[in-house]
N, C-alpha and C positions, 0 to 999 in steps of 0.2 A: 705545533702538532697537537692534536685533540685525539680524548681518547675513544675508542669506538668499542662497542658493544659485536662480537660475534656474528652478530643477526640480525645487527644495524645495516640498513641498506643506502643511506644516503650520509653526506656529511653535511648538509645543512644545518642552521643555526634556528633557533626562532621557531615562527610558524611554521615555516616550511623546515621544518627538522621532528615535526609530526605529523602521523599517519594513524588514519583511523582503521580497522579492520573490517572485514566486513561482515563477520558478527554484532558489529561496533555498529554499522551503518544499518543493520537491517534492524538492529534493534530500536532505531531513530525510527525509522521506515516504520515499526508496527503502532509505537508510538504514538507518531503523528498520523497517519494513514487510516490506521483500525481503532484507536483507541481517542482521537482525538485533541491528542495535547498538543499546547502549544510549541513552537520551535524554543520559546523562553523557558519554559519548564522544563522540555528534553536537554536544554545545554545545562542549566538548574540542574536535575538528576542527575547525568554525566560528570559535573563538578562534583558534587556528593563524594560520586567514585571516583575522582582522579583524576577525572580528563576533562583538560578545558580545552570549550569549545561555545564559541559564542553562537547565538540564536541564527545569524547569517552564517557561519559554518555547518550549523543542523541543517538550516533552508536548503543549501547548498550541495548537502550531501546528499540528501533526501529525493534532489532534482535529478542526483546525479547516477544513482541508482534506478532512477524512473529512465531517465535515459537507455540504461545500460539492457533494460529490460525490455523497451519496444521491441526489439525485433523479433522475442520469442511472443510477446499481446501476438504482437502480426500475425504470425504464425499457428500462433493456437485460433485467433478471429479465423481465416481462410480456413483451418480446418474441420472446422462447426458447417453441417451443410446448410443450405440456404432453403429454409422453410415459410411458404407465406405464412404472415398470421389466421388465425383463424377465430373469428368470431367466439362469441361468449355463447351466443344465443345459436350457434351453428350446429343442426339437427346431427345425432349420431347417426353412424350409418343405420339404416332401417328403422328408428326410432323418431319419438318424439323431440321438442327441443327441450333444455335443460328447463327444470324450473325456476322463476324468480326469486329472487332471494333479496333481501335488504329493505329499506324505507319502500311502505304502500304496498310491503305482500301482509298475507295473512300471518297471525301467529301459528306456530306451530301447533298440531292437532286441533285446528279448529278447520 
């Protein structure tokens, strides 16, 4: 018999006898996603704190959250209306068109 923690939810041994949170995961998530670090430096950081988890565990969770998360993308994509683009150079209503701006215009106040 093994002893269990209150608020343990599985009896598993090992790897599978940990569970990451998903404060845990999203913090992987801002990580690698917005900030750019490596899956070796977030499992790196995460050991710092406590939790091992190797760079294929961060990939993995990372993927698995993007998963979790398509079908609200979908949902918000579909609800955006559907506008053509519009020219840069495309005259305002009643107006002139924009003026140029960048390499080969004039300097300003000349």
């Amino acid at each position: 018999m093994q002893p269990r923690h209150a608020e343990q939810t599985s009896d598993a041994l090992g790897a599978a006898g940990s569970q990451l949170g998903p404060r845990a995961v999203a913090l992987m998530v801002l990580l690698v996603k917005q900030l750019g670090a490596s899956a070796g430096r977030v499992a790196a950081l995460f050991g710092q704190l406590g939790v091992q988890i190797s760079p294929g565990g961060v990939t993995q969770a990372v993927a698995r959250a993007g998963r979790r998360c398509q079908a609200t993308y979908d949902a918000l994509i579909d609800a955006i209306p559907r506008v053509p683009p519009r020219s840069p150079r495309a005259r305002p209503a009643g107006g002139s068109p924009a003026p140029r701006r960048g390499w080969g215009s004039s300097p300003a106040g000349s």
